[in-house]
LOPA-230418 format. One record per residue: residue number from 1; x, y, z negated of N, C-alpha, C, O in turn; residue in one letter. Coordinates in Angstrom, 3 decimals. Example, Ala and Ser with C-alpha at 12.3 -4.5 7.8 and 13.67 -1.06 7.14 Angstrom:
NODE seq     n.c1     n.c2     n.c3    ca.c1    ca.c2    ca.c3     c.c1     c.c2     c.c3     o.c1     o.c2     o.c3 type
NODE   1   13.190   -5.690   -7.800   12.300   -4.500   -7.800   13.200   -3.300   -7.800   14.236   -3.319   -8.465    a
NODE   2   12.850   -2.250   -7.080   13.670   -1.060   -7.140   12.900    0.030   -7.870   13.409    1.138   -8.039    s
END
This chain:
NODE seq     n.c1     n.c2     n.c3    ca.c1    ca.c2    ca.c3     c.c1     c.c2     c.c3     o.c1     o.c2     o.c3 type
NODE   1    5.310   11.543  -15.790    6.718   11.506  -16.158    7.014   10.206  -16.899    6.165    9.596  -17.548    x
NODE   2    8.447    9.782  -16.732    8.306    8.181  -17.207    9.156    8.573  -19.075    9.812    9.507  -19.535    x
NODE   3    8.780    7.623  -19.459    9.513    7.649  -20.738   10.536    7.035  -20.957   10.832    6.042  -20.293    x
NODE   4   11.432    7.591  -22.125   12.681    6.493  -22.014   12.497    5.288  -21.897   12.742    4.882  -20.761    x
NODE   5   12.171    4.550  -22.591   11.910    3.052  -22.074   11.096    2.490  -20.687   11.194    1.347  -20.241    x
NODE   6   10.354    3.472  -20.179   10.256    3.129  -18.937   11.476    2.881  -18.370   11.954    1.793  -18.049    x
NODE   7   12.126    4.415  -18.234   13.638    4.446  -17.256   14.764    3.172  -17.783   15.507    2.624  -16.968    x
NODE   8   14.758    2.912  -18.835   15.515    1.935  -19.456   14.940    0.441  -19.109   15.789   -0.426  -18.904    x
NODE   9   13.791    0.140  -19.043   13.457   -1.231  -18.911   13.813   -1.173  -16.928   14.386   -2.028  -16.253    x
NODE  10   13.150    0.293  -16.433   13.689    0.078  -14.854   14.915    0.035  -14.615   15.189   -0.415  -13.503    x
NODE  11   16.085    0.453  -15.495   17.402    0.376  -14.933   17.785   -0.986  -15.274   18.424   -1.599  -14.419    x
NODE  12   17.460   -1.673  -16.567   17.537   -3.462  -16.526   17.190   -3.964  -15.450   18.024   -4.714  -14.944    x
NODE  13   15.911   -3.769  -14.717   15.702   -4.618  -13.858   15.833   -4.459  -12.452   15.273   -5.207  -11.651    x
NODE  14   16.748   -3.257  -12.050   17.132   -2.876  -11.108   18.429   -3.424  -11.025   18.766   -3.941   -9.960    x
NODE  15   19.339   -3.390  -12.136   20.737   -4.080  -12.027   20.100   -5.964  -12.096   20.645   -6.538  -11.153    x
NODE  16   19.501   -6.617  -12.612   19.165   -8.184  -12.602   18.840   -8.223  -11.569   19.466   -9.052  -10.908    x
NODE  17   18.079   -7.672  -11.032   17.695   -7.568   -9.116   18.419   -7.631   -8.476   18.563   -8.590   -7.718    x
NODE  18   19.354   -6.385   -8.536   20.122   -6.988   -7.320   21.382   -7.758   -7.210   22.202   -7.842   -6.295    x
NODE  19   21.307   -8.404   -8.618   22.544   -9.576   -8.550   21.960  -10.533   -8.533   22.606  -11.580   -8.497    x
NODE  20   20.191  -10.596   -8.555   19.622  -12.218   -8.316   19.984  -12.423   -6.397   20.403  -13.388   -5.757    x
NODE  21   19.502  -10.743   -5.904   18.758  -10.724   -4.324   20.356  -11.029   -3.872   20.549  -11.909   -3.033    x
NODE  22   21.550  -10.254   -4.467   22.793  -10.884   -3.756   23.129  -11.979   -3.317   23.407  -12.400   -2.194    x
NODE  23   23.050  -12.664   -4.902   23.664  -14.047   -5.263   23.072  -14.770   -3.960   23.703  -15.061   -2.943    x
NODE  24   21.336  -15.055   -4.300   20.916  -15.762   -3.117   21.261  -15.442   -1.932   21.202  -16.297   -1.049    x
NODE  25   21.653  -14.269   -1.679   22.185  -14.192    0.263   23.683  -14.842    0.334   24.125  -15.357    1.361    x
NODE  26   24.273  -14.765   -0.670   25.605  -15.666   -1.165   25.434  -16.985   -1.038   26.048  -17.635   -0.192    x
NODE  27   24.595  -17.498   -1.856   24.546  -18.524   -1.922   23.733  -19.733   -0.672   23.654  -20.953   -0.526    x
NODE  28   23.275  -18.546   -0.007   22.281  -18.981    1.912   23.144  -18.890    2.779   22.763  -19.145    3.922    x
NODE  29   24.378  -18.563    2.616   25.645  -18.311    3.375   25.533  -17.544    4.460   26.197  -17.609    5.494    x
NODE  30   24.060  -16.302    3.990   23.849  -15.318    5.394   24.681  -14.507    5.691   25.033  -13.993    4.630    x
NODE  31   25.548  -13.808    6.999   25.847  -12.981    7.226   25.415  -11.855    7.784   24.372  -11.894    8.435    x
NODE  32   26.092  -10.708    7.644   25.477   -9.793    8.546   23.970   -8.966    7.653   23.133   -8.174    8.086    x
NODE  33   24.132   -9.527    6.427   22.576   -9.096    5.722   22.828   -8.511    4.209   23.122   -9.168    3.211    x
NODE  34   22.683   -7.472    4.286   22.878   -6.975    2.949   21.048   -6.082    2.467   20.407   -5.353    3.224    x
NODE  35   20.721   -6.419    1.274   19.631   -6.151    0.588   20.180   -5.074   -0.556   21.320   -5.241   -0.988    x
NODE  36   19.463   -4.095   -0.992   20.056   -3.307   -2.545   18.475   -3.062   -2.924   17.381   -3.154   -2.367    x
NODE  37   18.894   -2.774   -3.926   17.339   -2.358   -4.753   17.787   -0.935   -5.041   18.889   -0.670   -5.523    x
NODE  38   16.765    0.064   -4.681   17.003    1.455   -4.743   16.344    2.049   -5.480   16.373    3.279   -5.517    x
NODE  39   15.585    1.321   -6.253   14.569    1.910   -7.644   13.620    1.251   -7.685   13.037    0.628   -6.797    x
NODE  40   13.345    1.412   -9.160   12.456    0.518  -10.066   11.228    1.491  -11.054   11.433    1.820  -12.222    x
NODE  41   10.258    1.750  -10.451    9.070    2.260  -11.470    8.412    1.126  -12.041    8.167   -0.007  -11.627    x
NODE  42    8.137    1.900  -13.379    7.996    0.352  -14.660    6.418    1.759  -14.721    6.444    2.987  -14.633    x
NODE  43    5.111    0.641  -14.928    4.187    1.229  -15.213    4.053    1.867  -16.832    4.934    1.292  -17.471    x
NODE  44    3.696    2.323  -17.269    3.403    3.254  -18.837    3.548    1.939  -19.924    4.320    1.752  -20.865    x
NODE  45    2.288    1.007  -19.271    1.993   -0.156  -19.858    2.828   -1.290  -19.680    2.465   -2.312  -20.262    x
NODE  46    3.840   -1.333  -19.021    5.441   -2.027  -18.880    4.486   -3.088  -18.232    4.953   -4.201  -18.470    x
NODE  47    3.485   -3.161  -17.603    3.018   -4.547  -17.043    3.466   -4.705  -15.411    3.266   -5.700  -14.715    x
NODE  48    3.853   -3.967  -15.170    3.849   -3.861  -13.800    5.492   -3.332  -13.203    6.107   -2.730  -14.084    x
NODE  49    5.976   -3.418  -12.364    7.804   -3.174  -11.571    7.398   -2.805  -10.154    7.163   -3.824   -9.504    x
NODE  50    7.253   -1.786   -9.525    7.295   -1.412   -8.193    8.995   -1.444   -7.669    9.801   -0.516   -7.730    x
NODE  51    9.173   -2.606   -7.232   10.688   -2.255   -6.930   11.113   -2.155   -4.988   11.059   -3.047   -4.142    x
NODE  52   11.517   -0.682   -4.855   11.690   -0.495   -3.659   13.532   -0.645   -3.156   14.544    0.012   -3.400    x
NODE  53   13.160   -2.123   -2.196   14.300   -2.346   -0.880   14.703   -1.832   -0.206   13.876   -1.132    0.377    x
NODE  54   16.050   -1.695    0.275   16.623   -1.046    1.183   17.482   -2.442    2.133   18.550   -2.839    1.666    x
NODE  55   17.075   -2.936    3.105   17.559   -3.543    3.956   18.351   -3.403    5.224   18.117   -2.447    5.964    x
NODE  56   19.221   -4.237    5.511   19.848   -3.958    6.539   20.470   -4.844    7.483   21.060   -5.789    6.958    x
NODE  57   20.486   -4.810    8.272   20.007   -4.032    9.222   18.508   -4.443    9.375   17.845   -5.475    9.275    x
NODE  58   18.238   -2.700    9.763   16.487   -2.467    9.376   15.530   -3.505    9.896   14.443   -3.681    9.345    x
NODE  59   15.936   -4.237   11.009   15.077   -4.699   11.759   14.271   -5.931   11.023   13.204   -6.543   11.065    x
NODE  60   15.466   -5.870   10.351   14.884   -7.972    9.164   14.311   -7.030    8.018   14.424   -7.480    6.878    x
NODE  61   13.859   -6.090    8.127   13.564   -5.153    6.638   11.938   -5.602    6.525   11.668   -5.953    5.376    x
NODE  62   11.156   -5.647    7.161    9.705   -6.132    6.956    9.092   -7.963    6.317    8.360   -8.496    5.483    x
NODE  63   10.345   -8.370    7.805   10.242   -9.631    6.999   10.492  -10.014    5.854    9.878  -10.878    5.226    x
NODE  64   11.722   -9.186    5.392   12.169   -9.648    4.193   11.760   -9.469    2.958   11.979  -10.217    2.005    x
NODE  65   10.816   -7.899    2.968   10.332   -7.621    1.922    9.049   -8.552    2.164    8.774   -9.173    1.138    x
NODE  66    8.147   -8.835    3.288    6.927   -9.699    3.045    7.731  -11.027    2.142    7.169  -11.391    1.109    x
NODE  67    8.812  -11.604    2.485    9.351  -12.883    2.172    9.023  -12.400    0.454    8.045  -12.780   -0.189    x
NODE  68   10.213  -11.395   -0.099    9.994  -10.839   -1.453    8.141  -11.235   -2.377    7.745  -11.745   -3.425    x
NODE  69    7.535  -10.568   -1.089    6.523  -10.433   -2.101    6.127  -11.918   -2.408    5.678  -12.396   -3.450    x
NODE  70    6.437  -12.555   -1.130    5.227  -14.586   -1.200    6.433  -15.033   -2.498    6.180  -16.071   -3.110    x
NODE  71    7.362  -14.465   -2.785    8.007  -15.148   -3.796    8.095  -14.588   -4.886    8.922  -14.986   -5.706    x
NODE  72    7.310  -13.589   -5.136    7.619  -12.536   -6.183    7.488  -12.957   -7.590    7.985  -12.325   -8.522    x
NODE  73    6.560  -14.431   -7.767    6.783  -14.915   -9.147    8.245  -15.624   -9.476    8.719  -15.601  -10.612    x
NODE  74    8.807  -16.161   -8.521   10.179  -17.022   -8.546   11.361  -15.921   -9.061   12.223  -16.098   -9.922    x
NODE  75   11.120  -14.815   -8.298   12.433  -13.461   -8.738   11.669  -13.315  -10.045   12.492  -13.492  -10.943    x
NODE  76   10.042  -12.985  -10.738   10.420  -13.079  -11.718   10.693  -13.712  -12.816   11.020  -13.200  -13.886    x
NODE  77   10.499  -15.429  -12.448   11.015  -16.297  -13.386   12.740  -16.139  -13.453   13.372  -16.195  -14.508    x
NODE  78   13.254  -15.964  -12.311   14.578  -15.930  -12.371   15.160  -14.883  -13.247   16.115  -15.071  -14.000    x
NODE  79   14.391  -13.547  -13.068   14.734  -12.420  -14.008   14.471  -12.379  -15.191   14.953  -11.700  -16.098    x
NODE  80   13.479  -13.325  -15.172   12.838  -13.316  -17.370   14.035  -14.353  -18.002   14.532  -14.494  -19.119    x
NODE  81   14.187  -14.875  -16.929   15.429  -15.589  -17.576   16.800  -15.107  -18.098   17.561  -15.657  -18.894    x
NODE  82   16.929  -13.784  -17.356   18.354  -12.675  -17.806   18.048  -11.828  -18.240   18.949  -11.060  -18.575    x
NODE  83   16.696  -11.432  -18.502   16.245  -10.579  -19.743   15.794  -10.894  -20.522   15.468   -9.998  -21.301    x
NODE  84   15.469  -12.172  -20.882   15.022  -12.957  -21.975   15.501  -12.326  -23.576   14.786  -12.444  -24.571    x
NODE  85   16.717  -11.714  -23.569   16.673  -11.339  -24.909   16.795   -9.551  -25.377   17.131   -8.949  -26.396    x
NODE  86   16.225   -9.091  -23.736   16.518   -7.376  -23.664   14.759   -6.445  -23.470   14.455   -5.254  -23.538    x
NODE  87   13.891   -7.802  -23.195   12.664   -7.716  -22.949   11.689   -8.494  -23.748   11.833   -9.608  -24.251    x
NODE  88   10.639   -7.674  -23.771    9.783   -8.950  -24.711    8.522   -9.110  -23.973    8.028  -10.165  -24.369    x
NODE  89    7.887   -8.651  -23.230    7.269   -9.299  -21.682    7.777   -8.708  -20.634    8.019   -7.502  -20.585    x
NODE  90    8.045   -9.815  -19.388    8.643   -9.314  -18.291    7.634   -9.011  -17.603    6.661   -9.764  -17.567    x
NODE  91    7.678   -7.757  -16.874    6.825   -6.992  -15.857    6.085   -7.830  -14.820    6.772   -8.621  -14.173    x
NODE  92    5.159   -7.783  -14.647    4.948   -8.348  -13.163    5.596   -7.596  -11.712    5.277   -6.408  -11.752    x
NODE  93    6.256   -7.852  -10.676    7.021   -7.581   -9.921    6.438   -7.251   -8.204    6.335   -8.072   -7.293    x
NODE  94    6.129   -5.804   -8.180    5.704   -5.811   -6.839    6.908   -5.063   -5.904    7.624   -4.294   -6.544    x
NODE  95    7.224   -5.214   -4.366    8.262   -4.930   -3.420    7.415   -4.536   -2.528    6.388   -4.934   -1.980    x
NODE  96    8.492   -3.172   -2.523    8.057   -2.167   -1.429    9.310   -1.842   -0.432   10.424   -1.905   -0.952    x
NODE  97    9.234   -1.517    0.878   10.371   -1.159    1.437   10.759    0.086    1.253   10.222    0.803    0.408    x
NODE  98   11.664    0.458    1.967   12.862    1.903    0.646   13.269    2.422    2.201   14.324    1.898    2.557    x
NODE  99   12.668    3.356    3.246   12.655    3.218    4.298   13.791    4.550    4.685   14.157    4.804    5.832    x
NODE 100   14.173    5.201    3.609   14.768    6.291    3.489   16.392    6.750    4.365   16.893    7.830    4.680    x
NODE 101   16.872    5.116    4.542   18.110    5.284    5.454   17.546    5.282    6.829   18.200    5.911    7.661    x
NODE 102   16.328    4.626    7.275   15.703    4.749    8.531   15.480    5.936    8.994   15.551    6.086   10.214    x
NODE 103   15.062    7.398    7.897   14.686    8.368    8.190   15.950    9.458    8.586   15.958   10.296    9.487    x
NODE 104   17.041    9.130    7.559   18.395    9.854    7.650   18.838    9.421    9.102   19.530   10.043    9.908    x
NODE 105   18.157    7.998    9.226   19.524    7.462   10.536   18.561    8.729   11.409   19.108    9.827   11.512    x
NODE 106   17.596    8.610   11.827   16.907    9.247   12.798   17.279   10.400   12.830   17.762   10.744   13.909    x
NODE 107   17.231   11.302   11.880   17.519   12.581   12.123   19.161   12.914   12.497   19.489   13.742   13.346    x
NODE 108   20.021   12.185   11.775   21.485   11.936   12.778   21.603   11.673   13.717   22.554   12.254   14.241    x
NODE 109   20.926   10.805   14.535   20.395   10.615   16.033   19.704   11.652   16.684   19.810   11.785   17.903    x
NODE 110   18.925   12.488   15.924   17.996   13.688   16.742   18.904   14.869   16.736   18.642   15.772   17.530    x
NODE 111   20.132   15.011   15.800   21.048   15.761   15.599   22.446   16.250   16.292   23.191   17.225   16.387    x
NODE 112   22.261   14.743   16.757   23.719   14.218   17.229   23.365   14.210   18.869   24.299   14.153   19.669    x
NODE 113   21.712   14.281   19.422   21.316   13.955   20.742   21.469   15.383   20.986   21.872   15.432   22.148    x
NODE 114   21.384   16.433   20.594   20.944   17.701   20.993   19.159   17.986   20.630   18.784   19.103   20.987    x
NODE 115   18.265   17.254   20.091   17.329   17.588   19.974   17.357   18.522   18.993   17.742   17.998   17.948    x
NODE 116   17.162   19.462   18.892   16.291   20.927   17.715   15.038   20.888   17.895   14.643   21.402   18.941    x
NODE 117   13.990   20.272   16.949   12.972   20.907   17.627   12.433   22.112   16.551   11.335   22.585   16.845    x
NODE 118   13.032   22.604   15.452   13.491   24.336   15.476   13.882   24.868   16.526   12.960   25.616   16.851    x
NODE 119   14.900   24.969   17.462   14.760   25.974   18.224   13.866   25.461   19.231   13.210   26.372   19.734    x
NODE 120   13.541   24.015   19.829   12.727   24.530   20.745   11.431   24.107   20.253   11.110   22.928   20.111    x
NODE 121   10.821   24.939   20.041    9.136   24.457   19.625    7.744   23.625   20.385    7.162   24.492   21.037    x
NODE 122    7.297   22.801   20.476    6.217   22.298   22.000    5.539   23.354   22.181    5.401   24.238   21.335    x
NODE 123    5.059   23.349   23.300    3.979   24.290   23.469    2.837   23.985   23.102    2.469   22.980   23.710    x
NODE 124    1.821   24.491   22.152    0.624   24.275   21.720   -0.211   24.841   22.764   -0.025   25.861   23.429    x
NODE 125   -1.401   23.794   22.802   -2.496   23.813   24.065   -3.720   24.659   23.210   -4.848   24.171   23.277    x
NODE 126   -3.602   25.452   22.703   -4.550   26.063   21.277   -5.695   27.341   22.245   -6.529   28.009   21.634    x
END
């Protein structure tokens, strides 16, 4: 279970996140690409940030989080820099993908096709 200051140092660096990951798609003049940060686990020992991506459209979602990680000291120089006076060591920063709208889309698609596979069950070869 996390402690308050876990949840508190993860909600800092979940909001600095994703106005660094914006800005830069702002400022790359990409379209068509939106990034969010969908949560932040801060280890016990505050040394560590598992922060899981939600990308879109899914398909740039691998690259982008590999991109995340080869840069993951730069997001956190950029971030020690806007928590500089709310933190007193900044986490080290690992990115994971947040694959969770991939799973919703699917089942709206398996929903929306006519697939049940409640009512119809495979046949087991048992």
């Amino acid at each position: 279970m996390e402690s308050k200051r876990q949840k508190r140092i993860a909600k800092i660096l979940q909001k600095d996140l994703a106005e660094v990951l914006q800005g830069e798609i702002r400022k790359a003049g990409i379209k068509n690409f939106l990034i969010s940060v969908t949560k932040v686990y801060v280890t016990p020992d505050l040394t560590l940030a598992r922060v899981y991506v939600s990308v879109f459209p899914s398909e740039k979602a691998d690259a982008s989080v590999e991109a995340l990680r080869r840069n993951a000291k730069l997001v956190k120089h950029d971030i020690a820099r806007r928590v500089r006076y709310q933190l007193r060591k900044m986490p080290d920063l690992e990115f994971y993908r947040d694959d969770t709208l991939d799973y919703i889309e699917n089942i709206d698609k398996s929903l929306k096709e006519g697939e049940n596979p409640i009512g119809k069950p495979k046949d087991n070869k048992n």
